[in-house]
TIFIFI-345405 format. One line per 8 residues: number of its first residue (from 1); for each residue x, y, z of N, C-alpha, C, O. Coordinates in steps of 0.05 Angstrom, whole numbers, plus 5000, padded with zeros to 4 digits. Layout:
BEGIN
NUM> X/Y/Z/X/Y/Z/X/Y/Z/X/Y/Z; ... $
This chain:
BEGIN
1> 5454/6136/8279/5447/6110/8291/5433/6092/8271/5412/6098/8261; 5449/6067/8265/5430/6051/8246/5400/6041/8261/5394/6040/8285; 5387/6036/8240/5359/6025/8240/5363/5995/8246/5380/5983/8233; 5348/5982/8266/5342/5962/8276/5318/5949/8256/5295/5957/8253; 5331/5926/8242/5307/5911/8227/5299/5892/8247/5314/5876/8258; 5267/5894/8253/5240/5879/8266/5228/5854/8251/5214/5856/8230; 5232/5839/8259/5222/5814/8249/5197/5808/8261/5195/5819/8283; 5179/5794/8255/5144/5786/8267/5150/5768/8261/5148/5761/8237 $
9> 5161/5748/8284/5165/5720/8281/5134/5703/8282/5129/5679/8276; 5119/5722/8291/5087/5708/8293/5076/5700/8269/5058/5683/8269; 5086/5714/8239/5077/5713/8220/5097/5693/8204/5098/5694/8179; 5110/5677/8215/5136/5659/8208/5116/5627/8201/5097/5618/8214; 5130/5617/8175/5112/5601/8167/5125/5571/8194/5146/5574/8207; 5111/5549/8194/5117/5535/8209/5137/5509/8195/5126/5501/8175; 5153/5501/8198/5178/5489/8191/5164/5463/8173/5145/5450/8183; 5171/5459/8156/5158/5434/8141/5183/5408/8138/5205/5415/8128 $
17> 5180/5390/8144/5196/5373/8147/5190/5356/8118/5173/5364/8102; 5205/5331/8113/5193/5307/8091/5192/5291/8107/5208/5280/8123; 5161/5290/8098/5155/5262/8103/5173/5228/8108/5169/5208/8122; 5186/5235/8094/5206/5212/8089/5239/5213/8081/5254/5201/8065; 5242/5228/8096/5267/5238/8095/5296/5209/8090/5297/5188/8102; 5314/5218/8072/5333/5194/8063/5362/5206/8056/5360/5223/8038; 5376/5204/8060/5419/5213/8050/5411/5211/8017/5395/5196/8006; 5422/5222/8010/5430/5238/7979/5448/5255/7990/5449/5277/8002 $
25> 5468/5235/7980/5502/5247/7971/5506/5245/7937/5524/5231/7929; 5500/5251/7929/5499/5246/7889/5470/5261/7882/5449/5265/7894; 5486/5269/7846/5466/5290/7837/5444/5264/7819/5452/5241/7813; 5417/5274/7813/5407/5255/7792/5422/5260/7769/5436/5279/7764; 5418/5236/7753/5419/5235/7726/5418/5257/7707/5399/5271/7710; 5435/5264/7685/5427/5292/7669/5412/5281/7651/5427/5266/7637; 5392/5281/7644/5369/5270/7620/5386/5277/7589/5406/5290/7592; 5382/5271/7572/5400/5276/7545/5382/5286/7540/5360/5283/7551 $
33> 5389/5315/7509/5374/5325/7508/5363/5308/7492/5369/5285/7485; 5337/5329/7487/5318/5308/7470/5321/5307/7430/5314/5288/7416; 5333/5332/7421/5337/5323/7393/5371/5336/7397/5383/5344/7417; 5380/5333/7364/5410/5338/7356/5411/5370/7362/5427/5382/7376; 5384/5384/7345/5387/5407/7354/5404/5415/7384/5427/5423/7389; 5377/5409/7403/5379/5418/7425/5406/5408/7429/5419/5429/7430; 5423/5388/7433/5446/5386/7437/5467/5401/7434/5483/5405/7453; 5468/5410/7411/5485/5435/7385/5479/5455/7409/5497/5461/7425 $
41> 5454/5466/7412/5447/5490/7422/5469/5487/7458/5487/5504/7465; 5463/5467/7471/5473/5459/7498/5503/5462/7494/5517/5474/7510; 5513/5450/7472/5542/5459/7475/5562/5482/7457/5585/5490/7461; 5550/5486/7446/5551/5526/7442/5556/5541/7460/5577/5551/7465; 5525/5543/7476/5518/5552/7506/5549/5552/7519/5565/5570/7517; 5553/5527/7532/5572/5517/7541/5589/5520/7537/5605/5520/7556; 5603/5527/7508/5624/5538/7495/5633/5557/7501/5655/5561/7511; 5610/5575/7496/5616/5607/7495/5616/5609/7529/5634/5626/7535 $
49> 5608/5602/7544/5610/5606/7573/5640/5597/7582/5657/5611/7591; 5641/5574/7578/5678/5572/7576/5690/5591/7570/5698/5603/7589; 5696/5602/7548/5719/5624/7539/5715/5650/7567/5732/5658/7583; 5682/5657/7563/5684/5675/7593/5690/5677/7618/5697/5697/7631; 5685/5646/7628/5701/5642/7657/5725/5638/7651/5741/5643/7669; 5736/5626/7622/5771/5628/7624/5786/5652/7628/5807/5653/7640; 5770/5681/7612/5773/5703/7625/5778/5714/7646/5796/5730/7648; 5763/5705/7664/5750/5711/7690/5765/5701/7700/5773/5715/7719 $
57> 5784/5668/7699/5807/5663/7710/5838/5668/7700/5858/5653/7706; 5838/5693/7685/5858/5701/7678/5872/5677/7656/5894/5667/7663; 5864/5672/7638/5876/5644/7621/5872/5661/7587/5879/5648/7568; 5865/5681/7583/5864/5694/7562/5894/5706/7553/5905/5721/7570; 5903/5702/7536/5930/5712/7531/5930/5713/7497/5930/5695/7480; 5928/5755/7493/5931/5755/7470/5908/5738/7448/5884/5736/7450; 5930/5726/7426/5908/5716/7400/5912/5680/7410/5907/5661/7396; 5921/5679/7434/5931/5650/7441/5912/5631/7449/5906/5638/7471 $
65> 5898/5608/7443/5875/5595/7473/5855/5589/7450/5847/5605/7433; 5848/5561/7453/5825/5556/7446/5812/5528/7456/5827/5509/7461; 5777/5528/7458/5766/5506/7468/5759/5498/7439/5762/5511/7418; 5750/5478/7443/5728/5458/7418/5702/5442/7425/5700/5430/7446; 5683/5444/7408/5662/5422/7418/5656/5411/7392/5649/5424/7373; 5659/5383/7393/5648/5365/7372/5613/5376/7367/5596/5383/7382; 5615/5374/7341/5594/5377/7334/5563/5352/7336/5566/5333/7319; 5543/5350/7347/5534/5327/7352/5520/5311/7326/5509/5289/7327 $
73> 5524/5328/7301/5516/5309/7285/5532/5312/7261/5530/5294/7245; 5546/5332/7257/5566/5326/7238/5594/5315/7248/5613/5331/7246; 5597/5299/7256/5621/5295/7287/5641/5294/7278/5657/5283/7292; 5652/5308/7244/5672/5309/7242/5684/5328/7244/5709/5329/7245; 5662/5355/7248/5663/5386/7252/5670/5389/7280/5662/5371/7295; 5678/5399/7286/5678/5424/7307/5677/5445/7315/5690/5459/7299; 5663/5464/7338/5667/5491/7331/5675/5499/7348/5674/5486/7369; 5688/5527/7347/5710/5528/7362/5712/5562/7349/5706/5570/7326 $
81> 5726/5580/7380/5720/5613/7379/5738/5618/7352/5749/5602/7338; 5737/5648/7349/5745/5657/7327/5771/5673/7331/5772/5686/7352; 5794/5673/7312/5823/5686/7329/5813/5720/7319/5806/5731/7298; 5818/5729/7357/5820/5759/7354/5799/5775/7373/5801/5798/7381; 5778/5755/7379/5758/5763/7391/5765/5748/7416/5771/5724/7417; 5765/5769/7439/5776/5767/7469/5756/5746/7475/5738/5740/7460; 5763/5731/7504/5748/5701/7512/5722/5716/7520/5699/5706/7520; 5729/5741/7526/5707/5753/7553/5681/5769/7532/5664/5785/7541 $
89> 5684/5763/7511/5669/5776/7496/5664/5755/7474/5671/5762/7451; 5655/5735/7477/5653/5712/7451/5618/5707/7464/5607/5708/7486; 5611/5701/7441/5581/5697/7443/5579/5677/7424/5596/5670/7408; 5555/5667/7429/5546/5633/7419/5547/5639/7386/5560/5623/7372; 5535/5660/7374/5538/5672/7347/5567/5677/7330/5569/5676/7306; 5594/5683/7355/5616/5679/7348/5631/5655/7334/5649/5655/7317; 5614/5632/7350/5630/5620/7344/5631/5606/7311/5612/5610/7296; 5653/5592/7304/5658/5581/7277/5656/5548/7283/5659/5537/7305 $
97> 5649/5538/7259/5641/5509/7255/5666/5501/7232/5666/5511/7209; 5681/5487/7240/5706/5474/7225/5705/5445/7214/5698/5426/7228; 5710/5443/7191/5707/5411/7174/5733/5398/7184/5746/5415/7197; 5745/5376/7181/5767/5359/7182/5782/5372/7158/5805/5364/7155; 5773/5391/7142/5799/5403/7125/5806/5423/7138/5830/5426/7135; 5798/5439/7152/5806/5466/7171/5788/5483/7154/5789/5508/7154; 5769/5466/7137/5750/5502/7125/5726/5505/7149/5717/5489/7165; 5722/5530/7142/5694/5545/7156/5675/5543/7145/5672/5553/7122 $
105> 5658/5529/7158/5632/5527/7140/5607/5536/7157/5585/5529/7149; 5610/5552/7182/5593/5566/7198/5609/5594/7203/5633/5589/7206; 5605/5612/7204/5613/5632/7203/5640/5656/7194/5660/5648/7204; 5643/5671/7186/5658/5694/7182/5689/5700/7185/5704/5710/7169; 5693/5693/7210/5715/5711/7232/5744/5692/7221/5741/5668/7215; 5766/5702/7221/5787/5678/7215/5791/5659/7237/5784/5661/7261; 5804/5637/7224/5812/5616/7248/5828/5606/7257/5840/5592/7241; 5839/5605/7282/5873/5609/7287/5879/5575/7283/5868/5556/7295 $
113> 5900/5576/7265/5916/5555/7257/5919/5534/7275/5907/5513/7272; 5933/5539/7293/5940/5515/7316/5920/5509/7317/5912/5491/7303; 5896/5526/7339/5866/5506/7346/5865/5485/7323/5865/5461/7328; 5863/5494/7294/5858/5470/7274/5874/5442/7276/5865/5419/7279; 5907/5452/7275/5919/5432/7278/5921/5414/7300/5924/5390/7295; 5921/5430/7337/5929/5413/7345/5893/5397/7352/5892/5373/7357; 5873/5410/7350/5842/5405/7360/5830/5380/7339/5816/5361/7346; 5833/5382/7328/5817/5366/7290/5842/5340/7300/5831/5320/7309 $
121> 5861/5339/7299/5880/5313/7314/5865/5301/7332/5853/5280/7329; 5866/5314/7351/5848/5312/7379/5822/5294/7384/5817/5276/7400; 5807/5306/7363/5776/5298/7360/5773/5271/7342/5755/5255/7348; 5787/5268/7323/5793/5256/7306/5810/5225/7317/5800/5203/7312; 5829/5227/7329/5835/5206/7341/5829/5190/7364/5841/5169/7370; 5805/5204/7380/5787/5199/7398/5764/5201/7393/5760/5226/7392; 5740/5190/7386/5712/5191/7384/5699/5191/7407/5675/5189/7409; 5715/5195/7426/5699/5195/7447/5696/5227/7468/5679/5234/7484 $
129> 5720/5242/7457/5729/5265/7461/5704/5290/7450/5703/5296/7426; 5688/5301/7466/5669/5321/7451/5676/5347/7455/5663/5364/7444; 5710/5358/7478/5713/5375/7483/5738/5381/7485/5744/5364/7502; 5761/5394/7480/5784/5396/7485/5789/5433/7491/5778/5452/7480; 5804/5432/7504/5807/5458/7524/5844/5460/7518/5860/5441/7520; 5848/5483/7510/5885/5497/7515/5883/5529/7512/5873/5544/7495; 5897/5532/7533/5903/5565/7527/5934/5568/7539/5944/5548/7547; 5948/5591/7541/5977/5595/7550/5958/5606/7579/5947/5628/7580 $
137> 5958/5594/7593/5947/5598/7632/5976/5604/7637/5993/5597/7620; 5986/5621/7663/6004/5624/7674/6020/5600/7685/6043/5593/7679; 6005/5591/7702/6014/5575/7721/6014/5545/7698/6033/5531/7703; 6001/5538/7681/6000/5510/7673/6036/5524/7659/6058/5516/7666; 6029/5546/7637/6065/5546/7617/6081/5553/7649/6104/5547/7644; 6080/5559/7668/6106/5553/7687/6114/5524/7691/6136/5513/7688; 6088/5514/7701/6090/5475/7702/6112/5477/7674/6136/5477/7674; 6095/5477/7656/6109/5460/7628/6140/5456/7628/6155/5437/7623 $
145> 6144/5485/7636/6180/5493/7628/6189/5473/7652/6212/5480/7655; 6186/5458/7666/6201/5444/7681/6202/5409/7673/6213/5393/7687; 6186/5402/7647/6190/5372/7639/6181/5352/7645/6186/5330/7634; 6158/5358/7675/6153/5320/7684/6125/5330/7689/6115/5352/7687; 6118/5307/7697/6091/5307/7710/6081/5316/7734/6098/5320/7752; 6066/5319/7739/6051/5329/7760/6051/5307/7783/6040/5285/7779; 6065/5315/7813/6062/5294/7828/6029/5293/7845/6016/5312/7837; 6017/5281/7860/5996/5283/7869/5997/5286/7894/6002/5268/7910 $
153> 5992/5314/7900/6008/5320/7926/5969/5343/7936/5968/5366/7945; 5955/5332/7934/5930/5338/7945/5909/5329/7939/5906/5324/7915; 5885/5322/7956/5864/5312/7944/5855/5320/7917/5848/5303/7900; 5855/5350/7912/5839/5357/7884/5851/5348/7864/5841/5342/7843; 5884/5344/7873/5898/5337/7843/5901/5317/7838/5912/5314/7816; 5891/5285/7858/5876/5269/7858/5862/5263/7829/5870/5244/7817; 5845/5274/7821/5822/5278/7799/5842/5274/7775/5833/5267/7754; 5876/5278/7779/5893/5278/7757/5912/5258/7754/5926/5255/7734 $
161> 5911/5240/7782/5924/5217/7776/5930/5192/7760/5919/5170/7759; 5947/5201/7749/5961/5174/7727/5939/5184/7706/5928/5164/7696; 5930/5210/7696/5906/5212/7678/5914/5242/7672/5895/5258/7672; 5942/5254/7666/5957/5265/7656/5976/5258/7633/5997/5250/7643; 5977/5258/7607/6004/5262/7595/6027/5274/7590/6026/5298/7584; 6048/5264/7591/6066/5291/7586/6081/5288/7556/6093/5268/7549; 6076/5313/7537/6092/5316/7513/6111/5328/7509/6108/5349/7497; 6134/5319/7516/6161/5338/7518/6175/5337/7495/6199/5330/7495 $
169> 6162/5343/7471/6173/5352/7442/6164/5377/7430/6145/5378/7414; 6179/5399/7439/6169/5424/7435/6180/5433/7413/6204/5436/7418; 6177/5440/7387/6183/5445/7362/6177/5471/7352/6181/5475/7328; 6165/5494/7370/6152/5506/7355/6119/5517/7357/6105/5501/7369; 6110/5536/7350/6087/5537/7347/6065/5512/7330/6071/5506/7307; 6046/5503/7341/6033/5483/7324/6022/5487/7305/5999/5496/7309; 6028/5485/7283/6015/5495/7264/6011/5472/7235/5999/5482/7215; 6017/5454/7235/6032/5425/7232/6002/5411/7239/5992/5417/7260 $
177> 5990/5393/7223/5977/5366/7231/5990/5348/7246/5983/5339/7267; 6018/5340/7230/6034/5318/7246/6032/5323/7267/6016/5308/7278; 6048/5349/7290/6047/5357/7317/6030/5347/7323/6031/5328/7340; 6000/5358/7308/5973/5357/7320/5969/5326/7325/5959/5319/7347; 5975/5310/7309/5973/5278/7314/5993/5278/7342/5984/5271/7364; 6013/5283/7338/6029/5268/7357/6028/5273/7388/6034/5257/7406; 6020/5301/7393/6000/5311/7414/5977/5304/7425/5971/5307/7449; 5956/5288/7401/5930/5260/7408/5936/5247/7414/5924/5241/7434 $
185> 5965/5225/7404/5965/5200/7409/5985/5201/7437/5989/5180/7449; 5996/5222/7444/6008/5222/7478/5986/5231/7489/5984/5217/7509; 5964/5251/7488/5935/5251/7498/5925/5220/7507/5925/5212/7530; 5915/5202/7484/5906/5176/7490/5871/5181/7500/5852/5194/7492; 5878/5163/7518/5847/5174/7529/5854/5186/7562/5838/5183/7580; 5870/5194/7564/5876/5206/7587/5851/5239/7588/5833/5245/7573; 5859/5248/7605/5841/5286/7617/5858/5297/7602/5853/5307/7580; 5877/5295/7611/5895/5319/7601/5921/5320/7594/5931/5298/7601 $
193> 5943/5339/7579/5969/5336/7578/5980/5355/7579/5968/5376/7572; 6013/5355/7593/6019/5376/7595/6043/5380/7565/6060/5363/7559; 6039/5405/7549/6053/5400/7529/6084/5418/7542/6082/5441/7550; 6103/5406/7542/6134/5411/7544/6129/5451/7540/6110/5461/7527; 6147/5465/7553/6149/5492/7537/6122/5505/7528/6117/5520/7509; 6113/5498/7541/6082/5512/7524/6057/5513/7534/6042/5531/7527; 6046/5492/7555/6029/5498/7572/6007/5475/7574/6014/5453/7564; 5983/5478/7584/5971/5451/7593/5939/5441/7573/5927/5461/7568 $
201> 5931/5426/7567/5917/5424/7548/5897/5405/7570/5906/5393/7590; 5867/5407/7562/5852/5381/7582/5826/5371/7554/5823/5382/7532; 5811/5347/7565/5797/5340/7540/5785/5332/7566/5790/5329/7590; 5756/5329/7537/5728/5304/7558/5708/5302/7545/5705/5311/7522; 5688/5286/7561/5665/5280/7545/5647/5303/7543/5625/5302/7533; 5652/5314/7549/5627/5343/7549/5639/5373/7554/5647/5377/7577; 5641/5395/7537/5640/5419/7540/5651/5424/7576/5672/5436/7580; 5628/5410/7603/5637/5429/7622/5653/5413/7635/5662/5426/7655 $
209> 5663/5388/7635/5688/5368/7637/5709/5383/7633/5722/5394/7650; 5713/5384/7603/5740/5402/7588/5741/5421/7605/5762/5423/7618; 5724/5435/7609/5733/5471/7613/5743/5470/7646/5763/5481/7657; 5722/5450/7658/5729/5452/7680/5754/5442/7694/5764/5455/7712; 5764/5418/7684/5792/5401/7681/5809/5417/7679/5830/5416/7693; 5804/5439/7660/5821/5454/7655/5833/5476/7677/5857/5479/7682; 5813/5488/7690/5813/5508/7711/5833/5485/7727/5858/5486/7728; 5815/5463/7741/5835/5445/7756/5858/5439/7761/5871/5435/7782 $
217> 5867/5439/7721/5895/5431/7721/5912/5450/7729/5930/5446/7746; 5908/5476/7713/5924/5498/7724/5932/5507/7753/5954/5516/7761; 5905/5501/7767/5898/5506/7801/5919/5483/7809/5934/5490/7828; 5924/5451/7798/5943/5438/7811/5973/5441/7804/5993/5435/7816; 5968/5455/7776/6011/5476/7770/6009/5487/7792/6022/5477/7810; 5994/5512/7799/5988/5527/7814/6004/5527/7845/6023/5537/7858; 5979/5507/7845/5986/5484/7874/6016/5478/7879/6030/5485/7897; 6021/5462/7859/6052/5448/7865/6080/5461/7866/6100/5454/7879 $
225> 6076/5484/7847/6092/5510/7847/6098/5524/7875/6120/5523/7887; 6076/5537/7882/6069/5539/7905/6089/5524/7931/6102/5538/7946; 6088/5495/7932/6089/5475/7950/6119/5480/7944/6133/5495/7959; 6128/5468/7924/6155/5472/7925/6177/5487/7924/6200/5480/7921; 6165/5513/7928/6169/5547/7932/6176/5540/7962/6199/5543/7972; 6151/5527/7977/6160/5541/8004/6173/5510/8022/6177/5509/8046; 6177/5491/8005/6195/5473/8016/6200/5437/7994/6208/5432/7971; 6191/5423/8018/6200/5398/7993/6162/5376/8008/6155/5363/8028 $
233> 6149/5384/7978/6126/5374/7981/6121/5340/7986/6131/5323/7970; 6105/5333/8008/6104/5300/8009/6076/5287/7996/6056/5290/8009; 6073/5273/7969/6059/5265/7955/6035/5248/7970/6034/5246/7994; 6014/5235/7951/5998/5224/7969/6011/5201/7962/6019/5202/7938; 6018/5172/7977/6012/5152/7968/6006/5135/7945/5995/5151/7929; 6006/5114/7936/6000/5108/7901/5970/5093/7912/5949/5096/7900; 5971/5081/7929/5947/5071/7927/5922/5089/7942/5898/5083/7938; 5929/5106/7955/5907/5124/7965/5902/5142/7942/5878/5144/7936 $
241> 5919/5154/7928/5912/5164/7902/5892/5152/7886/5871/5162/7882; 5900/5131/7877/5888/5114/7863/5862/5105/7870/5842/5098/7857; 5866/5105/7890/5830/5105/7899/5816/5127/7896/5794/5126/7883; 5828/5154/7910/5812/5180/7916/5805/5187/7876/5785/5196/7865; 5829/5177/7866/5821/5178/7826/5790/5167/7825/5769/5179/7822; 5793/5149/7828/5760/5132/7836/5743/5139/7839/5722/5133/7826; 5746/5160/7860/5720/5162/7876/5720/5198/7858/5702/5195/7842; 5728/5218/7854/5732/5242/7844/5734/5239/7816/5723/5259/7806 $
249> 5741/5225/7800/5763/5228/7778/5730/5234/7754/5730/5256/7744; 5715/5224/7751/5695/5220/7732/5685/5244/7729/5687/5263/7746; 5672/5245/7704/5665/5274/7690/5644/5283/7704/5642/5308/7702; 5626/5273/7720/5603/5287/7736/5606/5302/7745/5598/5324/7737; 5619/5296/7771/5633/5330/7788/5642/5350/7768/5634/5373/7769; 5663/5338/7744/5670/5368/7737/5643/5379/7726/5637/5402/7731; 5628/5365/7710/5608/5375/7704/5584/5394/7720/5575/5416/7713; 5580/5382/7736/5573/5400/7761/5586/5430/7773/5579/5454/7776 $
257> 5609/5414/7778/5629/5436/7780/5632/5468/7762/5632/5490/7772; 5633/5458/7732/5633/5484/7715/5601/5492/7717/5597/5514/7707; 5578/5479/7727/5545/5490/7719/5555/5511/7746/5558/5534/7738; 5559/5510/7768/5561/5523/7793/5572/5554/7782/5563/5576/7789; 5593/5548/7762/5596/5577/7752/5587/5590/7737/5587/5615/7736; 5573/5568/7720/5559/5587/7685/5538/5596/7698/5533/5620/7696; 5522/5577/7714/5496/5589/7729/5502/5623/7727/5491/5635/7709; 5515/5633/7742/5518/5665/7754/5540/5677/7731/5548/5700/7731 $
265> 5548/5656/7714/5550/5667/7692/5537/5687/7674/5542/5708/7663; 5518/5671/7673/5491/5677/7653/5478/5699/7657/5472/5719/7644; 5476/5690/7684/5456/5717/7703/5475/5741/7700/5464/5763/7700; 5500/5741/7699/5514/5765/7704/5514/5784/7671/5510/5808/7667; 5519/5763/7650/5526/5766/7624/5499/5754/7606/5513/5748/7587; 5476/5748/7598/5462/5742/7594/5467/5743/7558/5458/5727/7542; 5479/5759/7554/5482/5766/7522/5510/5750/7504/5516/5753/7481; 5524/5729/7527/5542/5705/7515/5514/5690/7500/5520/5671/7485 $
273> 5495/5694/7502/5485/5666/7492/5459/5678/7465/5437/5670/7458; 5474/5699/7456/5461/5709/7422/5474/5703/7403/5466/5709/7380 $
């Protein structure tokens, strides 16, 4: 027979209300950090937490997949994981710091080619770009192999309206600067692109934008695959889209969005961040 847990509601503190109670629908402001250091340090952090929830969402494939984060004061660098070392096991110490020539000038480990070519394009033809996210995800290389864009056939994928590219010049493994250019400039300043034959790529202003865009995008291949598996999917509207883009589309939520996971990230794995 289980045990009955007893509560002494007598000893229950008495309900405290505010004083001045007001609606808060929106998060505050994120304060910047306060020096370059601390910045560097924030998106490392952030880095290496990415590669482990991409894990965790099954987006690890092989020596394939890499994120980037602009460096905040050498901003021509980037750093970005090392090829060979699994997502689920990359730590802030893993990672490598890359010049605009593709040398290493922070750490050890080799560095897989494409990240250089198609990422250093990337960063380079956007200054505004501090994060770019690609790995071979399941569901984004199923999207790819079919050629078009993503229709907007749910609120979440909303967040992707008309703020998708599509690069349907598949040549090959990237290994090539040119590619890598020509992959930025169908990027633009769009979230994300889907590259033809090969799978889905996302960018942003910050480490948990990228990573999180990224999860998104796949979740809306996902989605649409899905939809048109089990019949013939009806889109949203252009102008309800275009609004709900509006109101969803901006880097905050995702930002928000990926802290919701690193949080219990951290707590679970504490040793991504040596």
């Amino acid at each position: 027979m289980s045990a009955v847990l007893s509560i002494d509601r007598s000893a229950a503190q008495p309900l405290k209300l505010h004083a001045n109670p007001q609606q808060k629908h929106w998060f505050d402001p994120i304060p910047p950090r306060p020096t370059v250091q601390a910045e560097r340090r924030h998106r490392q952090e952030r880095l290496a937490g990415a590669f482990r929830l991409f894990a965790r969402f099954g987006f690890a494939q092989g020596l394939a997949g890499h994120i980037t984060a602009r460096d905040p004061e050498l901003t021509d660098h980037f750093w970005v994981n090392p090829l060979g070392v699994h997502f689920s096991r990359i730590k802030v110490s893993d990672l490598l710091l890359v010049n605009s020539k593709g040398e290493t000038v922070v750490g050890d480990r080799p560095l897989n080619k494409a990240a250089f070519a198609i990422h250093a394009a990337i960063h380079e033809y956007n200054p505004n770009i501090v994060a770019a996210a690609h790995t071979h995800s399941t569901y984004g290389k199923a999207w790819s192999t079919l050629g078009r864009k993503l229709d907007t056939l749910t609120q979440d994928a909303c967040v992707f309206h008309d703020d998708v590219a599509l690069f349907d010049d598949f040549t090959g493994m990237v290994v090539d600067t040119s590619e890598g250019d020509r992959i930025a400039r169908a990027l633009g300043d769009r979230k994300g692109a889907i590259l033809k034959n090969h799978g889905i790529l996302t960018a942003g202003p910050t480490v948990e934008a990228a990573a999180w865009w990224y999860i998104a995008l796949d979740n809306a291949c996902h989605t649409q695959l899905l939809a048109e598996a089990a019949g013939t999917p009806q889109p949203i509207d252009e102008a309800t889209a275009r609004h709900t883009h509006g109101q969803i589309g901006g880097p905050e939520g995702a930002i928000h969005s990926f802290d919701s996971l690193y949080e219990g990230l951290v707590e679970a794995e504490p040793e991504l961040l040596l």
